[in-house]
Backbone as CSV, one residue per row, in Angstrom:
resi,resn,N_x,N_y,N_z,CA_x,CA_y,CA_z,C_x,C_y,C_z
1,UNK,102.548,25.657,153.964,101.245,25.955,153.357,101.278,27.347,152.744
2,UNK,100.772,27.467,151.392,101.173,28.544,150.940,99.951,29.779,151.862
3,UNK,99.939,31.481,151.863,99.617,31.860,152.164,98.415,32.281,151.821
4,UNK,98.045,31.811,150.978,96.445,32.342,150.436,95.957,31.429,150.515
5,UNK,96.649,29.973,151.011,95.658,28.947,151.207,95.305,29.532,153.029
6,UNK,96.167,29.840,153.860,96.113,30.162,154.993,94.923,31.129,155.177
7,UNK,94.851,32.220,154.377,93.902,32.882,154.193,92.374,32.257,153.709
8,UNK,92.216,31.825,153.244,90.876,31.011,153.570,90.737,30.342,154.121
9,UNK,91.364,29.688,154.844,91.482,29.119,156.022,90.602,30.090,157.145
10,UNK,91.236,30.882,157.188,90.446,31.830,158.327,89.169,32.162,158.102
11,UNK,89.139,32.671,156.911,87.577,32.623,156.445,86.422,31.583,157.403
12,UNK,87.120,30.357,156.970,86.354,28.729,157.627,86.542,29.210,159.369
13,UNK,87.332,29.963,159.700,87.582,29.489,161.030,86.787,31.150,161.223
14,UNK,86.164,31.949,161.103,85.642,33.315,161.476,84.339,32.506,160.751
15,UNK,83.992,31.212,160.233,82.561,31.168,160.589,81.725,32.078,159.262
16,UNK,82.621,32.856,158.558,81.947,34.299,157.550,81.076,33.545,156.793
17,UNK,80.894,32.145,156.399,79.628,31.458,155.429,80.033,32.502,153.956
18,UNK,78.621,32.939,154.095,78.191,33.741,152.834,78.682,35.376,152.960
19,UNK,78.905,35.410,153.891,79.490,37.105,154.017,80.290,37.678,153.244
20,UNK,80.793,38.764,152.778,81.475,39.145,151.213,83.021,39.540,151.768
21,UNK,83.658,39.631,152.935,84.558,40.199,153.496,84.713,39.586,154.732
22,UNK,85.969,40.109,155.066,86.864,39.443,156.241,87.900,40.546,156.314
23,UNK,87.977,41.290,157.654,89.156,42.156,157.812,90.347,41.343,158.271
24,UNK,91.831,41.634,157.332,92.704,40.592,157.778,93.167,41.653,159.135
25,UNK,94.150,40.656,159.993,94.615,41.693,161.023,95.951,42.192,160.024
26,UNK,96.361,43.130,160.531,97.417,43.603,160.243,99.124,42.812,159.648
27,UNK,99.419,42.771,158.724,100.872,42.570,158.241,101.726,42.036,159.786
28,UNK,101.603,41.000,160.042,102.711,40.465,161.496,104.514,40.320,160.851
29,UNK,104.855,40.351,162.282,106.203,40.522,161.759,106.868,38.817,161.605
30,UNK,106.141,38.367,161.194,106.646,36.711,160.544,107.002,37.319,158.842
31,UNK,106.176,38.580,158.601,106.354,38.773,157.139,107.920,39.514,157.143
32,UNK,108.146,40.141,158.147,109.460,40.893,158.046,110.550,40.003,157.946
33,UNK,111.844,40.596,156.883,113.130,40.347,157.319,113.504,41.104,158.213
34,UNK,114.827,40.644,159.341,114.685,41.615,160.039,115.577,43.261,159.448
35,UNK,116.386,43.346,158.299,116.349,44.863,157.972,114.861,45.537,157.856
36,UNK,113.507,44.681,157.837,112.103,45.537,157.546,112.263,45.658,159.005
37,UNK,112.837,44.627,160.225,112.016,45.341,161.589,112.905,46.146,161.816
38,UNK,114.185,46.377,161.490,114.809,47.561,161.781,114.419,49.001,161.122
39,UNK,114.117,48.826,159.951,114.120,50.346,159.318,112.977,50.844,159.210
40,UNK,111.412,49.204,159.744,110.278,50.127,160.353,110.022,50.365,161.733
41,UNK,111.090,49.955,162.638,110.856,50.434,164.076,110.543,51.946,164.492
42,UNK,111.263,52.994,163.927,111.052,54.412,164.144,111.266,54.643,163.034
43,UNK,109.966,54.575,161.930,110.163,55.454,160.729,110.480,57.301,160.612
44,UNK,110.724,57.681,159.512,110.864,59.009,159.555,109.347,59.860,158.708
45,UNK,108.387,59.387,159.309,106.813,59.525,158.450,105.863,59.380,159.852
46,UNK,104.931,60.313,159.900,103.899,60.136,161.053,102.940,58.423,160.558
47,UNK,102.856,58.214,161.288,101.882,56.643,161.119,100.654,57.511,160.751
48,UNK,99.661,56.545,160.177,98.418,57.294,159.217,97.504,55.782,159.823
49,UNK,95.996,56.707,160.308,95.089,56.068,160.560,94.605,55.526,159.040
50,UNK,94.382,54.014,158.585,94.063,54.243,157.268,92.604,54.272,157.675
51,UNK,91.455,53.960,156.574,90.105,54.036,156.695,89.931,52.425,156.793
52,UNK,88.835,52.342,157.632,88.824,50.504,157.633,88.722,50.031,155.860
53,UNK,87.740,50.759,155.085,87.582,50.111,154.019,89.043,50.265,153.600
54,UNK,90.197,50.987,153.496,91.138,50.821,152.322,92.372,49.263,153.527
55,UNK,91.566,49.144,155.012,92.327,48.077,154.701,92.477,46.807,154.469
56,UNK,93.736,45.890,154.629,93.606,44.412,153.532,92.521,43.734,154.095
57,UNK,91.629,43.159,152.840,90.571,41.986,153.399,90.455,41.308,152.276
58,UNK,89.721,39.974,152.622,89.625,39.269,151.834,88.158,39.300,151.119
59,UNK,88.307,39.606,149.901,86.315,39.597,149.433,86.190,38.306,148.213
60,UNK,85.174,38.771,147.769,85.044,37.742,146.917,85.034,38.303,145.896
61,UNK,85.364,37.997,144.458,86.405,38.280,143.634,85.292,37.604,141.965
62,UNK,84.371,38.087,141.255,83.950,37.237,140.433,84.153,37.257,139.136
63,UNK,85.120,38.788,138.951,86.218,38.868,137.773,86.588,37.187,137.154
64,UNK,87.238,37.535,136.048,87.736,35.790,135.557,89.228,36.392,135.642
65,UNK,89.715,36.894,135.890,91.235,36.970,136.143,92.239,35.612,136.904
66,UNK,93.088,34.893,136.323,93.468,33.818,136.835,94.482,34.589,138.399
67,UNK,94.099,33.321,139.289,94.794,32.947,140.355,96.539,33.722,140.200
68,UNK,96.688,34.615,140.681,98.421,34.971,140.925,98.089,36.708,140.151
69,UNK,96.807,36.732,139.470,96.763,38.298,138.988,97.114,39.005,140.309
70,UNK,97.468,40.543,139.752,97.121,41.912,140.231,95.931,43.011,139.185
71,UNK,95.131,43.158,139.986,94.236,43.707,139.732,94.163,45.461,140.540
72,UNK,94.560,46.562,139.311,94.195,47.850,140.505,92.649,48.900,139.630
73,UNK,92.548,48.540,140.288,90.918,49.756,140.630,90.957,50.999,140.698
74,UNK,91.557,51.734,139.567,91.970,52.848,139.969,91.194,54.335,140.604
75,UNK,89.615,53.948,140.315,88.796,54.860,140.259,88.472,54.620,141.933
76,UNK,88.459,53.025,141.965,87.834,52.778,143.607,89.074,52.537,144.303
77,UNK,90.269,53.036,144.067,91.816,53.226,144.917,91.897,51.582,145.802
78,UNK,91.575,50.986,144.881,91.972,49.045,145.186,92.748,48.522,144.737
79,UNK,94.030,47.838,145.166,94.544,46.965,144.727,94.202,45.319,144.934
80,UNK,93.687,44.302,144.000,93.287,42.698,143.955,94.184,42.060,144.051
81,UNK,94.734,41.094,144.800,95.802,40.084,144.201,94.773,38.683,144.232
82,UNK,94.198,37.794,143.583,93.569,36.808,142.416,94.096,35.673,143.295
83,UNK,93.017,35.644,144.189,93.010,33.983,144.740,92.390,32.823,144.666
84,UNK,92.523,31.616,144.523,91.794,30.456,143.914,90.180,30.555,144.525
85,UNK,89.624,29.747,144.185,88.373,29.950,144.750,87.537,30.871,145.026
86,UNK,87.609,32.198,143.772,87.080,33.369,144.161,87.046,33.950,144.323
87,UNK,87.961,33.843,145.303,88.522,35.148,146.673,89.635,36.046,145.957
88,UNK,89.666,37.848,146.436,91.161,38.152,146.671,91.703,38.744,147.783
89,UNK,92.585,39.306,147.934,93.122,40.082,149.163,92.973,41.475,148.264
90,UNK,92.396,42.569,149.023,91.993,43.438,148.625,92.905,44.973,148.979
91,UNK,93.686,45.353,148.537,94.762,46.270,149.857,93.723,47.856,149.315
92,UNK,94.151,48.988,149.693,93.798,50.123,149.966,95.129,50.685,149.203
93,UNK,94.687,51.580,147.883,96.288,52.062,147.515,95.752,53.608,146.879
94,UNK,97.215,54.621,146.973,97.034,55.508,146.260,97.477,55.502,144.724
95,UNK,96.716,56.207,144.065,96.908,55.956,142.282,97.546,57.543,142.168
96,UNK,97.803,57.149,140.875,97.816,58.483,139.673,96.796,59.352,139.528
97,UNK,97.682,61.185,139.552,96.312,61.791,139.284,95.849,61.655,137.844
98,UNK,94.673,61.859,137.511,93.969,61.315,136.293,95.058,61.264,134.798
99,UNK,95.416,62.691,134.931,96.080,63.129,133.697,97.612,62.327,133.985
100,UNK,98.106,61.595,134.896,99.186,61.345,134.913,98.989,59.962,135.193
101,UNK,98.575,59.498,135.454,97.919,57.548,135.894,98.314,56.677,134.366
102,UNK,98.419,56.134,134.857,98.973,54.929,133.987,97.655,53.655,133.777
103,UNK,97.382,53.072,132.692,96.602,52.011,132.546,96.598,50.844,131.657
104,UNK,96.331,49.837,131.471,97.095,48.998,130.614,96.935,47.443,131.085
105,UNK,97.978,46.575,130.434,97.728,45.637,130.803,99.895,45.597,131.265
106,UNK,99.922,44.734,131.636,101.710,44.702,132.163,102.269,42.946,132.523
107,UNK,103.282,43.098,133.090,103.968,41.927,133.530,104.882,42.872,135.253
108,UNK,104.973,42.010,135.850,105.668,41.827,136.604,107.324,41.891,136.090
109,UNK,107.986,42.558,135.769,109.354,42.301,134.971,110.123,42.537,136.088
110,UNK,110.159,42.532,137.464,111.181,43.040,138.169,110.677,43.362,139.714
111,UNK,111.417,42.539,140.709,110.799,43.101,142.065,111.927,43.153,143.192
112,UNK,111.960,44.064,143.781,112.952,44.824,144.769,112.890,45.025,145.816
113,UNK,113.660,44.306,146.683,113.208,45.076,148.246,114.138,46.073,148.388
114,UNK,113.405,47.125,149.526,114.043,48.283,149.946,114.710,49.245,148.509
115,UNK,114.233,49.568,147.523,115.131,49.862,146.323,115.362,51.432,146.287
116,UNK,116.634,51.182,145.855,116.850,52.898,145.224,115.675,53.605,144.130
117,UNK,115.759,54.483,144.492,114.939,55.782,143.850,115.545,56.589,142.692
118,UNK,115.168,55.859,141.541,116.175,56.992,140.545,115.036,57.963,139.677
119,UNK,115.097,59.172,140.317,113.961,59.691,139.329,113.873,60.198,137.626
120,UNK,112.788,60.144,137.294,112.831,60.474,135.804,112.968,61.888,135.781
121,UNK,113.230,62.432,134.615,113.757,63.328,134.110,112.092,64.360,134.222
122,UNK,111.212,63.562,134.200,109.819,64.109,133.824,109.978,64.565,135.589
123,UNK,110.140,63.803,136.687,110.232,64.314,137.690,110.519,65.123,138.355
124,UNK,111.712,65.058,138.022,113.089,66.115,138.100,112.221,67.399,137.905
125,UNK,112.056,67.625,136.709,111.659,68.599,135.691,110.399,69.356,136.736
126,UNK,109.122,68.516,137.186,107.654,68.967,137.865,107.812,69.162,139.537
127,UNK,108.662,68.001,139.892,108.953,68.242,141.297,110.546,68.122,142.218
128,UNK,111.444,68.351,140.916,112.572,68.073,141.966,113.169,69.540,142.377
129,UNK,114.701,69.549,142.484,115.475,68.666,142.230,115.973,67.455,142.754
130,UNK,115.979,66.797,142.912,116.361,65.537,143.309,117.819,64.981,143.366
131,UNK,118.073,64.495,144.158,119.858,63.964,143.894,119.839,62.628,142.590
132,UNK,120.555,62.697,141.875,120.498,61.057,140.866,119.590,60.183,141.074
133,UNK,120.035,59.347,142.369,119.977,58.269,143.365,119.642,58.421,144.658
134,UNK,118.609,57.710,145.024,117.732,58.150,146.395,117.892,56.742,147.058
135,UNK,119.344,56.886,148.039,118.894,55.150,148.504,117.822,54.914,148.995
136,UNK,118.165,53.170,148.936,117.076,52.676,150.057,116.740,53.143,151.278
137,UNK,115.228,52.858,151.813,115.546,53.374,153.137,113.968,53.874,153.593
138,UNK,113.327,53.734,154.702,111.858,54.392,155.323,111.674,55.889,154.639
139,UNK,113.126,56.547,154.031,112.707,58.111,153.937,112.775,58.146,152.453
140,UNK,112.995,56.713,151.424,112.977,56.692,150.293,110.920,56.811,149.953
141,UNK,110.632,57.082,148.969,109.530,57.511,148.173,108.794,55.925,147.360
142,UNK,109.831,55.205,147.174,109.294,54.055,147.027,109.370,52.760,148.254
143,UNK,109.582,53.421,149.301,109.324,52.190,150.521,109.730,50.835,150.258
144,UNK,109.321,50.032,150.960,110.024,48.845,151.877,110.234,47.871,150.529
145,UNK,108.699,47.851,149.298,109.542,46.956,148.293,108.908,47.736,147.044
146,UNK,109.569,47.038,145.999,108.655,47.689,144.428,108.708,46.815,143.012
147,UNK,107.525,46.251,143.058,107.294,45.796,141.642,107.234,46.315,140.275
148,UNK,107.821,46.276,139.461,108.574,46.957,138.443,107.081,46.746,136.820
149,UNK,106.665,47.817,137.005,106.095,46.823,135.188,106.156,46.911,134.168
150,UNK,106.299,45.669,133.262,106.863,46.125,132.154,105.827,45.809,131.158
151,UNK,106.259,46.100,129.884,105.291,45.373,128.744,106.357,44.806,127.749
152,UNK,105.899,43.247,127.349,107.308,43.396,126.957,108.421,42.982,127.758
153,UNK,109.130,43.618,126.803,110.835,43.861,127.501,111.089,45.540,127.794
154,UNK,110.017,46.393,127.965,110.104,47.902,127.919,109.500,48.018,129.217
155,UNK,110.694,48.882,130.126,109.965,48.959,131.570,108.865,50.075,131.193
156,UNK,107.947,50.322,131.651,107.128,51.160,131.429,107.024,52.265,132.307
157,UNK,108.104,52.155,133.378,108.673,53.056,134.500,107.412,53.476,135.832
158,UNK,106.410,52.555,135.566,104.972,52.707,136.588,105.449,51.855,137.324
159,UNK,105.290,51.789,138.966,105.926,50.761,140.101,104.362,50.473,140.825
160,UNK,104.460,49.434,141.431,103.702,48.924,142.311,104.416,49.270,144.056
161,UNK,104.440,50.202,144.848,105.149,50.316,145.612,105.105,50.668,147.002
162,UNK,106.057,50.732,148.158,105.430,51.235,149.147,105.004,52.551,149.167
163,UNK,105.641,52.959,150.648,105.303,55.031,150.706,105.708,55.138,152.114
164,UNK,106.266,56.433,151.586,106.868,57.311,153.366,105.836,58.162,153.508
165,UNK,104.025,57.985,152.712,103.056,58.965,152.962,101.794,58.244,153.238
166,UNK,101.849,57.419,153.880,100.345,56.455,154.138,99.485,57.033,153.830
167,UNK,99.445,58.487,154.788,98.187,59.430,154.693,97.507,59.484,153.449
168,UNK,98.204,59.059,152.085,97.572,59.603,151.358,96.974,58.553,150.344
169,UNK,96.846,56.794,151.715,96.193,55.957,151.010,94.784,56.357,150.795
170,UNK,94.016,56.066,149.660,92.549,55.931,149.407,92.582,57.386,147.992
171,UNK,93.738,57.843,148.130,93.188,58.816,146.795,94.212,59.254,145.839
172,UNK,94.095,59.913,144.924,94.357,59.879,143.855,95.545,61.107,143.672
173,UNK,96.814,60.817,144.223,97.369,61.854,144.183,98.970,61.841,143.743
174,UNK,99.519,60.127,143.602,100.743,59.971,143.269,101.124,60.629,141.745
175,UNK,102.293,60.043,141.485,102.792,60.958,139.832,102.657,59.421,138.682
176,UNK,101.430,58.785,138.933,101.164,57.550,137.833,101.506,56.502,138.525
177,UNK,102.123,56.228,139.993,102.645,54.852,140.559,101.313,54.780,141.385
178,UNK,101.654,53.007,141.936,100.124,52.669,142.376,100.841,52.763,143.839
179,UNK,100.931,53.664,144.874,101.252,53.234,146.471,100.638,52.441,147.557
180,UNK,101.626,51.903,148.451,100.661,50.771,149.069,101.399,50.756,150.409
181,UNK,100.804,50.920,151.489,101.746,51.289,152.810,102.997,49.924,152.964
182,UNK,103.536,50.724,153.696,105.066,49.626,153.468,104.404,48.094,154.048
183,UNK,103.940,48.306,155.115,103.207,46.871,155.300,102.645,45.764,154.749
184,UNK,101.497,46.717,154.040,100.839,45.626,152.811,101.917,45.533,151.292
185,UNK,102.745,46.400,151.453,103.114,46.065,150.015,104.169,44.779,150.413
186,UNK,105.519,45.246,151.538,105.933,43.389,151.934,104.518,42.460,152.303
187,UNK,103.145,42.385,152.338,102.946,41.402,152.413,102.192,40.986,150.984
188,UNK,101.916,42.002,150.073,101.776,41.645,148.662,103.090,41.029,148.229
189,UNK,104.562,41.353,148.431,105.695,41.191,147.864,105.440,39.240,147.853
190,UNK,105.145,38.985,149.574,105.305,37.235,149.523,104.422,36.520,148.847
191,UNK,103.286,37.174,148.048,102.234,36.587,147.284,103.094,36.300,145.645
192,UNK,103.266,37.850,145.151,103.612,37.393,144.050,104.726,37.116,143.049
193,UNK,104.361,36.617,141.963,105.828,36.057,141.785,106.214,37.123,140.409
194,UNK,107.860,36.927,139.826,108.184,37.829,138.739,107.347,37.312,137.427
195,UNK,106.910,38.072,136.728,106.224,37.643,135.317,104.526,37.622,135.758
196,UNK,104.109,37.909,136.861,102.992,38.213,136.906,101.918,38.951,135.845
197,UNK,100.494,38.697,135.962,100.301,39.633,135.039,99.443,40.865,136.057
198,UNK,100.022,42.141,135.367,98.799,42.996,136.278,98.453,43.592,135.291
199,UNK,96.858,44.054,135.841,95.239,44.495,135.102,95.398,46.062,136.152
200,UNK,95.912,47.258,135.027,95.387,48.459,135.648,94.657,49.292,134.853
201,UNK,92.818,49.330,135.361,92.131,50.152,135.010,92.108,51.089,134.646
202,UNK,91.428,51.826,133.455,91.753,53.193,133.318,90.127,54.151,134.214
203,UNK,90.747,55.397,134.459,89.531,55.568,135.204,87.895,56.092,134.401
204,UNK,86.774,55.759,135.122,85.513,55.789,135.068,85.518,53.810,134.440
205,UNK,85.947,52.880,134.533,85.702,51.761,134.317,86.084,50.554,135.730
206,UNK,85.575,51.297,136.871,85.621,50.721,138.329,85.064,49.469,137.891
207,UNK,85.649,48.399,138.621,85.467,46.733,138.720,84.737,46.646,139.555
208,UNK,84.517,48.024,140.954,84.262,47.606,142.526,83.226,46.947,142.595
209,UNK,82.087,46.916,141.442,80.948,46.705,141.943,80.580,45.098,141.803
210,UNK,80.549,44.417,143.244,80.444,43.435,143.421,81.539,42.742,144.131
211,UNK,82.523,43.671,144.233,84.005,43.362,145.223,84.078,43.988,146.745
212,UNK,82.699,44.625,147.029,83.307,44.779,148.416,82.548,46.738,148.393
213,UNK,82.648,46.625,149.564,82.086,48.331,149.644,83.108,49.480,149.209
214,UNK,82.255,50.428,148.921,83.225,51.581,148.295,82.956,52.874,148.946
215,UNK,83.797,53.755,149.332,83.478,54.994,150.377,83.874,55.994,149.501
């Protein structure tokens, strides 16, 4: 049974009727391979209380975006993934600061578990130095997986990705990538597929209203 059918499922079984939300429990380790239960057993990152609102739930969704979208919210630090009947899974992510955020429309061109870190030159340049190549790994910057987007056939070098900085889900502080704790991003990874389309907002044009509370 696919997993977003499972997910409303629960909905029916928590009884929620008309209610706008459902807190999922936490990312279980049925989602892990086991290199994820090895290399998240003792990460090298303090664990981060997130805020209940930034974490995954299911709301109701009245956008027309088809079934398999990604949807990010950049102003209300949301990531959507576009489930039948309405609904999406809602994760808690950090964005781009304003002047450096990325917005647009994209594809899915590419998705990676555990991936090397090769930074841009723009990086290098504001915050490195950096070695080339940053393997994989809990102490890599793009975490456990990373969706690649492109436009086109032109990567556009913006990732959908984890983080060795939880702490700093709910605000606006990455260098233009959308972060998503290593947890929810392997359990976004089993939702979607390559060639996806994702919808990222530019900011002051928040979707939130009507998706769920905003803090």
């Amino acid at each position: 049974m696919p997993k977003y059918r499972c997910a409303l499922l629960l909905l029916g079984v928590l009884g929620l009727g008309g209610c706008s939300q459902a807190t999922l429990a936490p990312s279980s380790d049925a989602s892990f391979t086991p290199r994820d239960r090895q290399l998240l057993a003792h990460p090298p990152y303090a664990q981060a209380k997130i805020p209940e609102a930034y974490r995954r739930h299911i709301v109701d969704y009245p956008r027309k975006e088809a079934p398999g979208t990604i949807l990010v919210d950049s102003d209300a630090r949301y990531l959507y993934y576009v489930m039948p009947e309405g609904k999406a899974i809602r994760y808690g992510v950090a964005v781009g600061e304003e002047a450096m955020a990325w917005s647009g429309v994209a594809t899915v061109g590419k998705m990676a578990d555990w991936p090397d870190w090769v930074p841009t030159p723009e990086i290098q340049a504001r915050l490195g130095p950096f070695p080339a190549r940053v393997p994989g790994g809990p102490a890599n910057p793009l975490g456990a997986r990373a969706l690649y987007l492109y436009e086109g056939s032109k990567d556009t070098l913006y990732r959908i990705h984890g983080t060795n900085q939880p702490e700093y889900i709910g605000q606006a502080i990455s260098s233009g990538c959308i972060r998503m704790t290593n947890e929810d991003v392997i359990d976004l990874f089993e939702h979607v597929r390559e060639g996806a389309t994702v919808v990222v907002l530019p900011p002051r044009q928040s979707a939130v209203a009507g998706l769920g509370p905003r803090i």
